[in-house]
C-alpha positions as CSV (number, residue, x, y, z in Angstrom):
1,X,0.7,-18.6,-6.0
2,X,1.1,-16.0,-3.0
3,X,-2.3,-13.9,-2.7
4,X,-2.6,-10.6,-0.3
5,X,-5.9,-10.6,1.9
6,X,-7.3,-8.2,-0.8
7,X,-7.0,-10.8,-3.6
8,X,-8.4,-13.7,-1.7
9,X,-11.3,-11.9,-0.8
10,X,-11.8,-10.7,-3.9
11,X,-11.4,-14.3,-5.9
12,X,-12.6,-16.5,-3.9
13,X,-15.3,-14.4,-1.9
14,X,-14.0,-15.0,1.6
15,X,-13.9,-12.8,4.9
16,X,-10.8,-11.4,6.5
17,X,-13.0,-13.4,9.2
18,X,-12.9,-16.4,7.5
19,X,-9.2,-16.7,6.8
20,X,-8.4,-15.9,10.0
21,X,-10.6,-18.6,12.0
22,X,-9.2,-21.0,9.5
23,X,-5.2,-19.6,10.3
24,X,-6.2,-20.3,14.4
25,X,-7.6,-23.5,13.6
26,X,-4.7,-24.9,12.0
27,X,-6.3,-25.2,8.6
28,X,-4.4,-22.8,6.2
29,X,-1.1,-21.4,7.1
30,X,0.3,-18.0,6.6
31,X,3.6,-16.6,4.7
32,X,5.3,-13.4,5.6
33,X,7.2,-11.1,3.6
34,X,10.0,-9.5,4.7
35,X,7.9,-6.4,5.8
36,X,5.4,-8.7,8.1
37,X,2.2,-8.5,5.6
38,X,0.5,-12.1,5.0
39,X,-0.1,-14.2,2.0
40,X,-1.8,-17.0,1.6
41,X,-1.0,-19.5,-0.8
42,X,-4.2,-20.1,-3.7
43,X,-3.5,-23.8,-3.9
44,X,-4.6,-24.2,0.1
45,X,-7.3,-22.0,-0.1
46,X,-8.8,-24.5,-3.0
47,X,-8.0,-27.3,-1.3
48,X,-10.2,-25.9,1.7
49,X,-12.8,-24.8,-0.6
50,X,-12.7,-28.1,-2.2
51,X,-13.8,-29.9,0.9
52,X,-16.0,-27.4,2.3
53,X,-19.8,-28.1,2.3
54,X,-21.9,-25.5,0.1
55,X,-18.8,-23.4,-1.1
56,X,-18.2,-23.2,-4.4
57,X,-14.8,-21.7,-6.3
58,X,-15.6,-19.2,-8.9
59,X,-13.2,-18.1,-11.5
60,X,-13.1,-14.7,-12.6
């Protein structure tokens, strides 16, 4: 699933920093709607999470 900035941050307790650092490093890739706003795709983001040291997902 697609999620705006707000959504990830809000789900899965990450900075606009975060995301971003990970986008330049070639971790996590960005889709663009038609107007030029990011998503990012929830499946990545847990996959990331998933391998990350001390991060845990939380479900709301």
């Amino acid at each position: 699933m697609l999620l705006r900035l707000s959504e990830v941050e809000q789900k899965y307790r990450l900075s606009k920093t975060t995301l971003h650092r990970w986008l330049r490093d070639g971790k996590l890739t960005d889709h663009r709607t038609v107007g030029g706003h990011r998503r990012y795709d929830s499946a990545e983001i847990e996959a990331l999470l998933s391998v990350s040291d001390g991060v845990t997902v939380t479900d709301k």
